[in-house]
C-alpha positions as semicolon CSV with decimal commas, in nm:
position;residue;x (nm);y (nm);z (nm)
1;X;-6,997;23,586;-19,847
2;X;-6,827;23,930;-19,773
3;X;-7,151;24,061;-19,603
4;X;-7,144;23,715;-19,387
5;X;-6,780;23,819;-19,325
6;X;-6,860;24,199;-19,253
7;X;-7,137;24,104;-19,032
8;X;-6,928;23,840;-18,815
9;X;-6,629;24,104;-18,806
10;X;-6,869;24,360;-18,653
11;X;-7,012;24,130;-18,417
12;X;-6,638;24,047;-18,281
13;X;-6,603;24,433;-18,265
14;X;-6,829;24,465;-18,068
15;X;-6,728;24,175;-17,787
16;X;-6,415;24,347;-17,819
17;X;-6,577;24,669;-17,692
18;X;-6,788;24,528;-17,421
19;X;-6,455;24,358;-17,296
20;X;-6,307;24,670;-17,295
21;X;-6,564;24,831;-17,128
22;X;-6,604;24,565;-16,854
23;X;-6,222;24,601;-16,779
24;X;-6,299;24,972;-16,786
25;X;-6,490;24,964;-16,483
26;X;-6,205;24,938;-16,228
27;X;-5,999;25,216;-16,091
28;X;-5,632;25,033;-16,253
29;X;-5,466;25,359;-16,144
30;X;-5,515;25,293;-15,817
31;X;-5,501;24,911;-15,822
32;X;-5,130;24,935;-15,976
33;X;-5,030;25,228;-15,691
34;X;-5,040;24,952;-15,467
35;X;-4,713;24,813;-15,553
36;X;-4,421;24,965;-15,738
37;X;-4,406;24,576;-15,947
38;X;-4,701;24,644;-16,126
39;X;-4,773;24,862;-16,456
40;X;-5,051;24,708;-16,553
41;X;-5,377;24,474;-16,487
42;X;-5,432;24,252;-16,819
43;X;-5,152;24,048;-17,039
44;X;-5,429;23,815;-17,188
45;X;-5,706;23,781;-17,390
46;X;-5,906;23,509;-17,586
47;X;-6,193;23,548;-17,789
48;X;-6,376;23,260;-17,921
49;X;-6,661;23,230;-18,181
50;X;-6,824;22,931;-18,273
51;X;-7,199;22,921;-18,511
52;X;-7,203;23,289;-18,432
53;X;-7,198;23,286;-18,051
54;X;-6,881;23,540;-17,986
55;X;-6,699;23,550;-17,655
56;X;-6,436;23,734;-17,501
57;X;-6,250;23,659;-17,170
58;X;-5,946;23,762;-17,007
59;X;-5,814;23,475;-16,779
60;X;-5,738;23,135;-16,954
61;X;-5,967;22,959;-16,675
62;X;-6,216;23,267;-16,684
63;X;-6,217;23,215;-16,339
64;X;-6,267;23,635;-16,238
65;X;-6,405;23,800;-16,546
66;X;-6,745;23,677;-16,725
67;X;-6,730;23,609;-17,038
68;X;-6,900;23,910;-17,296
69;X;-7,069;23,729;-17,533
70;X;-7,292;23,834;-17,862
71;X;-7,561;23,638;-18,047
72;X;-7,647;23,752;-18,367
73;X;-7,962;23,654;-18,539
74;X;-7,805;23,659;-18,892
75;X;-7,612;23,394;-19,038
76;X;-7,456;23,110;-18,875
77;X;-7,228;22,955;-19,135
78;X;-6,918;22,808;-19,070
79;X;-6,641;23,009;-19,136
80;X;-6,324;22,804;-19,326
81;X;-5,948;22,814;-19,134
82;X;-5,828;23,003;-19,456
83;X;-6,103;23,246;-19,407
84;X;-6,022;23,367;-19,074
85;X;-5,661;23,324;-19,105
86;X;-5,688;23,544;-19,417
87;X;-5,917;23,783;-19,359
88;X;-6,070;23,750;-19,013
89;X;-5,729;23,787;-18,805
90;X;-5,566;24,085;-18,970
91;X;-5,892;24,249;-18,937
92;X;-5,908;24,169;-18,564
93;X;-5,510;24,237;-18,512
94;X;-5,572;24,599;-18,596
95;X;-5,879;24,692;-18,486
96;X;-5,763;24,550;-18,089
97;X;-5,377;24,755;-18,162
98;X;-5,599;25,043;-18,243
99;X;-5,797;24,999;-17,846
100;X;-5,436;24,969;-17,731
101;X;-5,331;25,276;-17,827
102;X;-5,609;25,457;-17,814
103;X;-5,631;25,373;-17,413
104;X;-5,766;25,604;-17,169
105;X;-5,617;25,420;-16,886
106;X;-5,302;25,263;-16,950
107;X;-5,259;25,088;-16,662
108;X;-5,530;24,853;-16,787
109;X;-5,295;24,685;-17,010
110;X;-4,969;24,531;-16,910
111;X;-4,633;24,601;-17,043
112;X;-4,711;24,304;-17,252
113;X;-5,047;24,180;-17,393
114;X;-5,137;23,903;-17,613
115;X;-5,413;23,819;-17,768
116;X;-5,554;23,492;-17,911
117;X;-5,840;23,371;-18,103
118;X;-6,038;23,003;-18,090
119;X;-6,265;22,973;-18,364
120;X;-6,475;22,672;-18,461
121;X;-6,437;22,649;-18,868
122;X;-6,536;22,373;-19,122
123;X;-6,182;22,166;-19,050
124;X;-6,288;22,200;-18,628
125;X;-6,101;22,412;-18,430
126;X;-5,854;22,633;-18,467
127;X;-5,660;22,803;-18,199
128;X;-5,473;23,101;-18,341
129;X;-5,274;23,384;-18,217
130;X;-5,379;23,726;-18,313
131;X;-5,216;24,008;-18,192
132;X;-4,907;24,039;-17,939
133;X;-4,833;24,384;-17,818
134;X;-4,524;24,503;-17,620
135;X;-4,496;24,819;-17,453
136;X;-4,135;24,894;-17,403
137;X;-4,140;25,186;-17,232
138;X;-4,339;25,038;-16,947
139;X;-4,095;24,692;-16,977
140;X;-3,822;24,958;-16,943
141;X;-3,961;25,144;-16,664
142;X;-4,085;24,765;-16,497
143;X;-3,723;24,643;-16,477
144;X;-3,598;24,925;-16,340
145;X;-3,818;24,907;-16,093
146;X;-3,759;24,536;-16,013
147;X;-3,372;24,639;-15,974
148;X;-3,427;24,914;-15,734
149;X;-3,699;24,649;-15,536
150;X;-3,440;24,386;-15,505
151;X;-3,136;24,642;-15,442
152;X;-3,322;24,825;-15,152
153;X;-3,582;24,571;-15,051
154;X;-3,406;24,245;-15,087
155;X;-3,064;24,276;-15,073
156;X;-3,002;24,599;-14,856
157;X;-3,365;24,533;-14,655
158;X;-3,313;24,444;-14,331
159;X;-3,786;24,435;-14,249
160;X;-4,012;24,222;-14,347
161;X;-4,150;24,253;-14,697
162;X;-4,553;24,257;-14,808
163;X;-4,686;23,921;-14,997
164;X;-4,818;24,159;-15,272
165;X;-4,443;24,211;-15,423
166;X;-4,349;23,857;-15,400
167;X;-4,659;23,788;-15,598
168;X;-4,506;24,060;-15,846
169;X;-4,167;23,938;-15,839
170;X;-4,184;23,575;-15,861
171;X;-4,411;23,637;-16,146
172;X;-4,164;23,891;-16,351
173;X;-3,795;23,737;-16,229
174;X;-3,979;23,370;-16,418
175;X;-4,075;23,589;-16,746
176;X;-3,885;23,518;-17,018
177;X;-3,989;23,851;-17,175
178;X;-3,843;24,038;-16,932
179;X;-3,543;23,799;-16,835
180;X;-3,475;23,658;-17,154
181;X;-3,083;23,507;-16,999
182;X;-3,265;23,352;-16,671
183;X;-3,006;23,294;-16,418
184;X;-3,104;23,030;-16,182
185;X;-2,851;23,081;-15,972
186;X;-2,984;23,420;-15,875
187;X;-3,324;23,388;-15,921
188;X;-3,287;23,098;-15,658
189;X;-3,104;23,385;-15,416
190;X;-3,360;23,633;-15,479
191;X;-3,653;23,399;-15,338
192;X;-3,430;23,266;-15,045
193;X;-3,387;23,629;-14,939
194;X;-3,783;23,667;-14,917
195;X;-3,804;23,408;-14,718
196;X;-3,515;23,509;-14,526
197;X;-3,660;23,859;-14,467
198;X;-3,965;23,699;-14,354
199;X;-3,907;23,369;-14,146
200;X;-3,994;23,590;-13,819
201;X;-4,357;23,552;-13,888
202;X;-4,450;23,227;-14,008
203;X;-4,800;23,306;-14,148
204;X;-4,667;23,577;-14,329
205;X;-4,394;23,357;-14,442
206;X;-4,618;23,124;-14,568
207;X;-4,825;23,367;-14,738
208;X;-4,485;23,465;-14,928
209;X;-4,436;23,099;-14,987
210;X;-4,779;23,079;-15,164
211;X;-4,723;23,350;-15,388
212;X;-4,379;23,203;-15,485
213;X;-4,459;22,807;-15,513
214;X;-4,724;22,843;-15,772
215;X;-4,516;23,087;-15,968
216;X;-4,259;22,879;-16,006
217;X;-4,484;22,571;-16,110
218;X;-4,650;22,749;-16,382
219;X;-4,294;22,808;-16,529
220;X;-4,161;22,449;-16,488
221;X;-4,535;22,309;-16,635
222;X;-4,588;22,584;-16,933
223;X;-4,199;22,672;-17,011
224;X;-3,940;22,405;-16,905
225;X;-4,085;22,055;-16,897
226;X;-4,234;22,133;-17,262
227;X;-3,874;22,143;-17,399
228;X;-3,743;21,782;-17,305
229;X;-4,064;21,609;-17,274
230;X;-4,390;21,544;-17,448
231;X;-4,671;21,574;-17,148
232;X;-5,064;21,392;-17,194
233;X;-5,306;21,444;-16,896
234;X;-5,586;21,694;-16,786
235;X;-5,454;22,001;-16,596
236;X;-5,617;21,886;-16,258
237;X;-5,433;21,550;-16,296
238;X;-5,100;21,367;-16,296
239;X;-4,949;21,392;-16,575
240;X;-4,780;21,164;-16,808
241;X;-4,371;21,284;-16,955
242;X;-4,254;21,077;-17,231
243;X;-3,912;21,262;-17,265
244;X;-3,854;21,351;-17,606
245;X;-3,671;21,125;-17,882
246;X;-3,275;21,232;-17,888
247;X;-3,310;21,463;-17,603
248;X;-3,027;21,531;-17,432
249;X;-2,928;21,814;-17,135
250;X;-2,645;22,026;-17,255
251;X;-2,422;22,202;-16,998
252;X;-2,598;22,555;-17,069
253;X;-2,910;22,385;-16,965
254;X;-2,785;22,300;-16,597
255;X;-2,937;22,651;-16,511
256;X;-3,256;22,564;-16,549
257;X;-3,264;22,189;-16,455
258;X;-3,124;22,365;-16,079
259;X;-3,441;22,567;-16,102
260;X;-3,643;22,303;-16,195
261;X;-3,504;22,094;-15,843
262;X;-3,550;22,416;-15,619
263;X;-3,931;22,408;-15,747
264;X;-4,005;22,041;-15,688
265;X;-3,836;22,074;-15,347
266;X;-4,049;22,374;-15,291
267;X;-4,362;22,225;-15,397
268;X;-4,300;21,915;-15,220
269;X;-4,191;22,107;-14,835
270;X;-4,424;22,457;-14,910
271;X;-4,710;22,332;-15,108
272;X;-5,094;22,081;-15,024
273;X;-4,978;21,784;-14,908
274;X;-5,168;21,611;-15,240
275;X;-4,929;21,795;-15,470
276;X;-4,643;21,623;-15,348
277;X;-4,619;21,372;-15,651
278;X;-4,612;21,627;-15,882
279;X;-4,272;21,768;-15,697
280;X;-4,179;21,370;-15,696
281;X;-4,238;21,336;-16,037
282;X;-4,022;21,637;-16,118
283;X;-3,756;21,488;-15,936
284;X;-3,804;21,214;-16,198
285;X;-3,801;21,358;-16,460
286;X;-3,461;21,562;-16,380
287;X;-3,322;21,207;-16,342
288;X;-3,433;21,103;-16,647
289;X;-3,225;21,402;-16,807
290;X;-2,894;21,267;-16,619
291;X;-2,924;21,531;-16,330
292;X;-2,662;21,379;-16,079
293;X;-2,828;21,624;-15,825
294;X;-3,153;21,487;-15,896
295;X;-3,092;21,164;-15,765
296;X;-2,913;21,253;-15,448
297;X;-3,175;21,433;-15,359
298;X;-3,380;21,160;-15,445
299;X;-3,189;20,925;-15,172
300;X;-3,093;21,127;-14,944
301;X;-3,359;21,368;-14,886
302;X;-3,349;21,797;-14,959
303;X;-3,088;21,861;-14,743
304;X;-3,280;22,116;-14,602
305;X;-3,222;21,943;-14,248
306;X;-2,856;21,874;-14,071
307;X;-2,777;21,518;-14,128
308;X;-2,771;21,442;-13,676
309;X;-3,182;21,570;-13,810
310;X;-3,249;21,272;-13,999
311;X;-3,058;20,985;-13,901
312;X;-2,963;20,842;-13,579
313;X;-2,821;20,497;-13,515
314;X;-2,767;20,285;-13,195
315;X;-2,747;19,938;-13,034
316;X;-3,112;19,958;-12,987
317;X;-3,266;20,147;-13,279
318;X;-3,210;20,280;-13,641
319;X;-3,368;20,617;-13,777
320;X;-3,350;20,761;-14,069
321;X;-3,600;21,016;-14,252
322;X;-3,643;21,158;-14,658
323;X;-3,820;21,472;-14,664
324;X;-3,864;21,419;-15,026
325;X;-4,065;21,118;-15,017
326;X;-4,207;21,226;-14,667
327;X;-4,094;20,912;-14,485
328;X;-3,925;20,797;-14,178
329;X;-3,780;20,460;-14,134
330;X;-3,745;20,319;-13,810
331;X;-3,524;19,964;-13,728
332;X;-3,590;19,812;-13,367
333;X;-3,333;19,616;-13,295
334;X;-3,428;19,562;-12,953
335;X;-3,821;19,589;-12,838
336;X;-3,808;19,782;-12,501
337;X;-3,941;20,104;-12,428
338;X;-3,604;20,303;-12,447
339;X;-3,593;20,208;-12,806
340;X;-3,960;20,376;-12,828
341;X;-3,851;20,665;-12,670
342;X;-3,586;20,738;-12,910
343;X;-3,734;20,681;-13,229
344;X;-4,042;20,904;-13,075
345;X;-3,791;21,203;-12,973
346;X;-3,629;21,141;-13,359
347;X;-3,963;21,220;-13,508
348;X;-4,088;21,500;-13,251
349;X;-3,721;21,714;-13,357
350;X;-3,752;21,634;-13,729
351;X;-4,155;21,792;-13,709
352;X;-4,020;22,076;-13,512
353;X;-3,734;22,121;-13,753
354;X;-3,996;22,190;-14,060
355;X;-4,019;21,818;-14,199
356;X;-4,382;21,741;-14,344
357;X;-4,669;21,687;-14,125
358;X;-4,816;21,462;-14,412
359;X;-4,564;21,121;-14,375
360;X;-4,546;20,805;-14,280
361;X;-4,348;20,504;-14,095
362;X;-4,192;20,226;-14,265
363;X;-4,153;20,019;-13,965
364;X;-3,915;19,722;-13,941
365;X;-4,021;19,546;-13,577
366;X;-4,076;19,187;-13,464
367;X;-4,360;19,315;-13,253
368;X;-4,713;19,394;-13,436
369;X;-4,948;19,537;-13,225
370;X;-5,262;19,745;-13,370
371;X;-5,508;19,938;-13,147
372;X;-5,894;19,801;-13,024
373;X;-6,020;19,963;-13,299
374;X;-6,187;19,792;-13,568
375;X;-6,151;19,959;-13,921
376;X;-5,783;20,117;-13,924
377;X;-5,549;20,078;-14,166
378;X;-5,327;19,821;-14,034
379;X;-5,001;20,001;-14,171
380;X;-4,646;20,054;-14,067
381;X;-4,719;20,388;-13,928
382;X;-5,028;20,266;-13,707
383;X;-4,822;19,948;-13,586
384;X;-4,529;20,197;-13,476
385;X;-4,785;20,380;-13,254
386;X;-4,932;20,092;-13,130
387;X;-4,619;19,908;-12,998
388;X;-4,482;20,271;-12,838
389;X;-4,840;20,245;-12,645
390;X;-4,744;19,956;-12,453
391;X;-4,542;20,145;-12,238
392;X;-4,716;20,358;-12,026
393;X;-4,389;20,579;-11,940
394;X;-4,403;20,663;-12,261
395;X;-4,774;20,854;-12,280
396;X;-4,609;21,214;-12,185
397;X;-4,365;21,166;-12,501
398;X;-4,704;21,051;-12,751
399;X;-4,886;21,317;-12,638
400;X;-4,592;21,553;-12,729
401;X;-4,592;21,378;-13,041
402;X;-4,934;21,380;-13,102
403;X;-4,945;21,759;-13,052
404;X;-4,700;21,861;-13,262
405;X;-4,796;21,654;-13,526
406;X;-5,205;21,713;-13,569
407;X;-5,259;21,976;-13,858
408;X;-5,593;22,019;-14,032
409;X;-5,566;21,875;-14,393
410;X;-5,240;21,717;-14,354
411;X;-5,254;21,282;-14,357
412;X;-5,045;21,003;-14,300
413;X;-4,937;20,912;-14,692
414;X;-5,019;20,522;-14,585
415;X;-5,376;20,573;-14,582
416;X;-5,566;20,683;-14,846
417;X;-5,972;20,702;-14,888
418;X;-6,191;20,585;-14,544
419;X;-5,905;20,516;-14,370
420;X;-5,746;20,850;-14,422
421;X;-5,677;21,024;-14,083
422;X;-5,447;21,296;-13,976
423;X;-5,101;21,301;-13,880
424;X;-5,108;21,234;-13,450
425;X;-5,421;20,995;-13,495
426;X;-5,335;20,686;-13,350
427;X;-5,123;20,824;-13,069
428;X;-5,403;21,048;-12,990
429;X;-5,690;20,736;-13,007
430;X;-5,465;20,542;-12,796
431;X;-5,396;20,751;-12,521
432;X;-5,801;20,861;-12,531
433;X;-5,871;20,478;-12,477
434;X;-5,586;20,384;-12,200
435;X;-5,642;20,714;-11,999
436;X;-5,868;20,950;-11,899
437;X;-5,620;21,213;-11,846
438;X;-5,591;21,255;-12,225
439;X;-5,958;21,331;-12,289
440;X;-5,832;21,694;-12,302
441;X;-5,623;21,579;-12,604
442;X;-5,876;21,408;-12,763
443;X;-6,076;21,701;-12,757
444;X;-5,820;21,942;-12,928
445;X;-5,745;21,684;-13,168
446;X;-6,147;21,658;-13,284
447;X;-6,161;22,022;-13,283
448;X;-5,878;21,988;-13,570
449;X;-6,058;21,712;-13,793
450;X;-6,160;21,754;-14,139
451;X;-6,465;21,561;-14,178
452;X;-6,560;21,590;-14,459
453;X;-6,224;21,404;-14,563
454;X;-6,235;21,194;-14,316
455;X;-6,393;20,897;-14,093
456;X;-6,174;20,739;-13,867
457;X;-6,328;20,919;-13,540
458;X;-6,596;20,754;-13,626
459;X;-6,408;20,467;-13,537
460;X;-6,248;20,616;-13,242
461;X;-6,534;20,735;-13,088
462;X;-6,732;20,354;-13,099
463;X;-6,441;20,267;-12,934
464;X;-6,431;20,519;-12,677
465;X;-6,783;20,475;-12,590
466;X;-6,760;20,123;-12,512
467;X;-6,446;20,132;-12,319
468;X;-6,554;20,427;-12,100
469;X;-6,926;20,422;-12,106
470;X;-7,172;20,727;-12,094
471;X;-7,124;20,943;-11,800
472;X;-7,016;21,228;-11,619
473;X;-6,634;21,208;-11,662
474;X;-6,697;21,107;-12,019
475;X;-6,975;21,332;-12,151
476;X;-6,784;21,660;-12,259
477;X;-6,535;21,453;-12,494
478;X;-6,809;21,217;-12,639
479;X;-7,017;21,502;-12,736
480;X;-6,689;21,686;-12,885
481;X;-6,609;21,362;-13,063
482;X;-7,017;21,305;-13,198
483;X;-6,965;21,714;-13,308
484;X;-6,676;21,599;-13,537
485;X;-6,793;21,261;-13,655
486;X;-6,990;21,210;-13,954
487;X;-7,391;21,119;-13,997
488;X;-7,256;20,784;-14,097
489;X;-7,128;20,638;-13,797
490;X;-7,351;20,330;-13,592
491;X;-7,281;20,402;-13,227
492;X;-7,527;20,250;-12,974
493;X;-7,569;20,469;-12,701
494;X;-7,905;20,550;-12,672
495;X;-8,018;20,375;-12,401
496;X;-7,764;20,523;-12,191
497;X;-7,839;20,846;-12,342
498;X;-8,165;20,836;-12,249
499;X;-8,092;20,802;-11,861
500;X;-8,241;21,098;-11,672
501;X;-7,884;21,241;-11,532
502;X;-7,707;21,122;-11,869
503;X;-7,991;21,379;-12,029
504;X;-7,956;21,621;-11,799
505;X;-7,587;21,637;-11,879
506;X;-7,596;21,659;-12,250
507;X;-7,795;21,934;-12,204
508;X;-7,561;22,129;-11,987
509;X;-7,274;22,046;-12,248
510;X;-7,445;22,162;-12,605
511;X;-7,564;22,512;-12,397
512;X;-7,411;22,757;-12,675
513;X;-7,420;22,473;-12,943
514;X;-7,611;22,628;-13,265
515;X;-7,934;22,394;-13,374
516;X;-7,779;22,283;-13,659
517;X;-7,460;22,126;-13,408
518;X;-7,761;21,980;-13,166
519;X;-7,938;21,828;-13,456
520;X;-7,592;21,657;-13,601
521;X;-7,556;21,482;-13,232
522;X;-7,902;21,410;-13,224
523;X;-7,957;21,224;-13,519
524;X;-7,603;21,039;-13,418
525;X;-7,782;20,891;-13,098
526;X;-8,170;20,904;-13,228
527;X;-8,123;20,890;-13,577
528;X;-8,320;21,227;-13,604
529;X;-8,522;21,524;-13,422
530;X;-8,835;21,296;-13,511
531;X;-8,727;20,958;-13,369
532;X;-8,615;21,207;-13,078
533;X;-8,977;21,362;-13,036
534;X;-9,118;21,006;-13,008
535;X;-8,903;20,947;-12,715
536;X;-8,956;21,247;-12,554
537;X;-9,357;21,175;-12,590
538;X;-9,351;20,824;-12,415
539;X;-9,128;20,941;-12,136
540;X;-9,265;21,047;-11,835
541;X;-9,186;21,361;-11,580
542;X;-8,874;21,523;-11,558
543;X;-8,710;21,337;-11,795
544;X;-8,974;21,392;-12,064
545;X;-8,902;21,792;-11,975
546;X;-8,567;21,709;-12,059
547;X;-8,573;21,560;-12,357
548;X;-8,823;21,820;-12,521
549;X;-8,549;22,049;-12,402
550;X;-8,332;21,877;-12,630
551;X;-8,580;21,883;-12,939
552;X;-8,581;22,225;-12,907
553;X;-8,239;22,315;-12,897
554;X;-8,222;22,086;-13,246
555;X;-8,477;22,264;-13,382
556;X;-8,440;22,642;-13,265
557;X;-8,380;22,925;-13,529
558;X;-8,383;23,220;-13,337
């Protein structure tokens, strides 16, 4: 057994070594020059070993490194838990503290490093931590560095800052290793001021914002949550918080639970509209531990907007909005077109002000009007839309609305699946159907549409077909709307299509289309290049001309 034990030690040498010589390869001299926050690349390391298949990887999703691996052709026995505890781990502890400080390129390694071990033994598996190394000269020299950053940068800085630091920074000022007293309070100031220094851009500010939001999450979901509650569910998932038994939030603790609040708020404004339950859910869960703050903010919204911002009241409508839960309720008391106009002008300022593109309408109205097209969710939200498009005075004000409100991969939170559509939607298909002088908007909403997550122009665009026919006033926005539908949709234009100066047209509007576009609107109308060529075969003279023309502009590869 020791030569089994020998011979499986030198085979996790030796993934050891490969790792090291992988990470090796880059230039983490320069790579750390880039920012002042960084010492080092690496903190992690697992290496796994199961039936003598060895591993070694240095991100816990293995996302950027491959793994090393090493397959012996010796034995494959199963190793017991007191075996490697005993006698595999210590062996492995030393030999990786020996790479460590035998380094040729320190910057490689983090002040920190830790390294763990999963190995399959006769009792299953074992997860077990071998070896964690601090450097505290670089720790020393990192928090030194992070007070000048903030002192000069932050707090003195009067310029923009680079999304590279705040990667840095939100990582280190959330490390317990290096901030073992967190103060909330301050932390909470220090990523205010980033934004602060950078709200004149909003891309870049957004880029900051994505380096902070996910920092933050990975301390409330690894470090905080874990104390107070037990948590069951796949990382990809919801997740499922049983608090734990005799749990309760001591006044020390009010710190963190503020932190806790500034994330979910963060996730919820800053973060993919689909991870807005999880922020929700935090919210909850802060409740659940008696945060009074919790459950204002849980009523009454962030209180990121002035309260004029999210309520308004008078004799002929009621307004009020939650940025939490993403929501605006709207009361008309009287059904006119001033009331319309208001409530319209309420949302428009709260979208300008920063509230989420991704909400919805909870609608209280005696009047239920939904638009002439079949398929739509029939929701609060779509209802509101449709009654404001009974007015004509009002189209200028929807398509301000509509406008401001249509963002790629943002949705109304009242539809879900098929009848999923983005924010602006049915203000946009309504105006498309009452008036031509909106096919401009229907256009640069398309142009927006995810559809690949969505189907509703599918919808739309049957509609619009039949309501304005095929022709020369319609043909540039149908063939925008076929471009953006899906290969799913039954619209039956093809007769119409098929008319000489309807031909003629299409082919003036896909010049500059790539094949791949042509062949999309093609098999829309034709159901395919094939069906297409058959056409084009039994037609006669110009128009047969035509139509090849079409077939090859489908089918062209140059």
């Amino acid at each position: 057994m020791e030569n089994i034990l020998s011979t499986m030690l030198n085979e996790m040498k030796m993934a050891i070594n490969k790792w090291f010589n992988h990470i090796g390869d880059k230039d983490a001299e320069a790579i750390v020059k880039r920012t002042s926050l960084q010492v080092g690349i690496h903190n992690y390391a697992l290496l796994e070993y199961a039936k003598g298949r060895v591993s070694v990887k240095d991100t816990k999703l293995d996302f950027i490194s491959p793994k090393v691996k090493f397959r012996h052709g010796g034995p494959t026995e199963l190793l017991s838990e007191e075996q490697v505890r005993e006698q595999i781990v210590p062996e492995l502890a030393l030999f990786m503290q020996q790479k460590l400080n035998s380094l040729q390129f320190p910057a490689l390694i983090d002040y920190k490093f830790t390294f763990l071990g999963k190995f399959w033994v006769q009792e299953g598996e074992v997860n077990i931590p071998i070896l964690k190394y601090v450097d505290e000269t670089k720790k020393k020299k990192l928090l030194e560095r992070i007070t000048y950053y903030i002192e000069t940068k932050l707090e003195s800085g009067k310029h923009p800052t680079q999304p590279l630091e705040t990667f840095f920074l939100s990582k280190h000022l959330l490390d317990e290793e290096l901030f073992p007293d967190q103060k909330a309070g301050w932390i909470i100031s220090v990523f205010d001021r980033v934004q602060q220094l950078n709200k004149g851009n909003k891309h870049q500010l957004a880029e900051h914002r994505a380096r902070i939001v996910p920092a933050l999450r990975r301390w409330a979901e690894n470090k905080l949550l874990p104390r107070y509650f037990d948590i069951q569910g796949e990382q990809w998932y919801q997740k499922k918080y049983t608090k734990k038994s005799d749990i309760q939030l001591e006044s020390t603790e009010q710190g963190p639970i503020e932190l806790l609040l500034y994330t979910a708020v963060a996730i919820i404004k800053y973060g993919p509209s689909d991870c807005r339950s999880t922020g929700i859910a935090w919210l909850e869960r802060a409740v659940e531990l008696g945060s009074v703050r919790a459950s204002r903010l849980m009523k009454e919204g962030s209180g990121t907007f002035a309260k004029e911002e999210v309520y308004f009241r008078d004799e002929r409508v009621e307004c009020k909005a939650n940025d939490i839960f993403a929501t605006v309720a709207i009361t008309i008391k009287q059904e006119a077109e001033g009331s319309y106009a208001c409530a319209l002008r309420f949302i428009c300022r709260l979208l300008k002000q920063g509230f989420p593109n991704s909400y919805q309408i909870k609608l209280k109205s005696s009047t239920k009007q939904f638009l002439p097209i079949k398929g739509l969710a029939k929701s609060g939200t779509h209802r509101f839309f449709a009654n404001a498009l009974e007015y004509p005075n009002l189209y200028p004000l929807l398509e301000e609305y509509a406008r401001e409100a249509m963002e790629e991969f943002e949705w109304y939170t009242d539809t879900e699946g098929e009848k999923s559509c983005m924010p602006g939607s049915y203000a946009v298909f309504g105006l498309g159907l009452a008036d031509r002088n909106h096919f401009s908007l229907v256009e640069d909403y398309m142009a927006k549409v995810d559809e690949e997550h969505q189907s509703v122009q599918d919808l739309f665009t049957v509609a619009f077909a039949k309501q304005h026919g095929v022709n020369a006033e319609t043909m540039a926005t149908l063939i925008v709307c076929l471009l953006y539908s899906t290969d799913s949709m039954k619209l039956k234009i093809k007769p119409a299509m098929e008319e000489e100066a309807n031909v003629r047209l299409l082919l003036n509007k896909i010049s500059g289309f790539q094949p791949y576009e042509v062949e999309h609107i093609v098999y829309i109308i034709w159901g395919g290049v094939e069906k297409l060529k058959a056409v084009a075969a039994k037609a006669k003279g110009e128009k047969s001309i035509l139509l090849s023309e079409l077939v090859q502009a489908a089918i062209d590869k140059r």
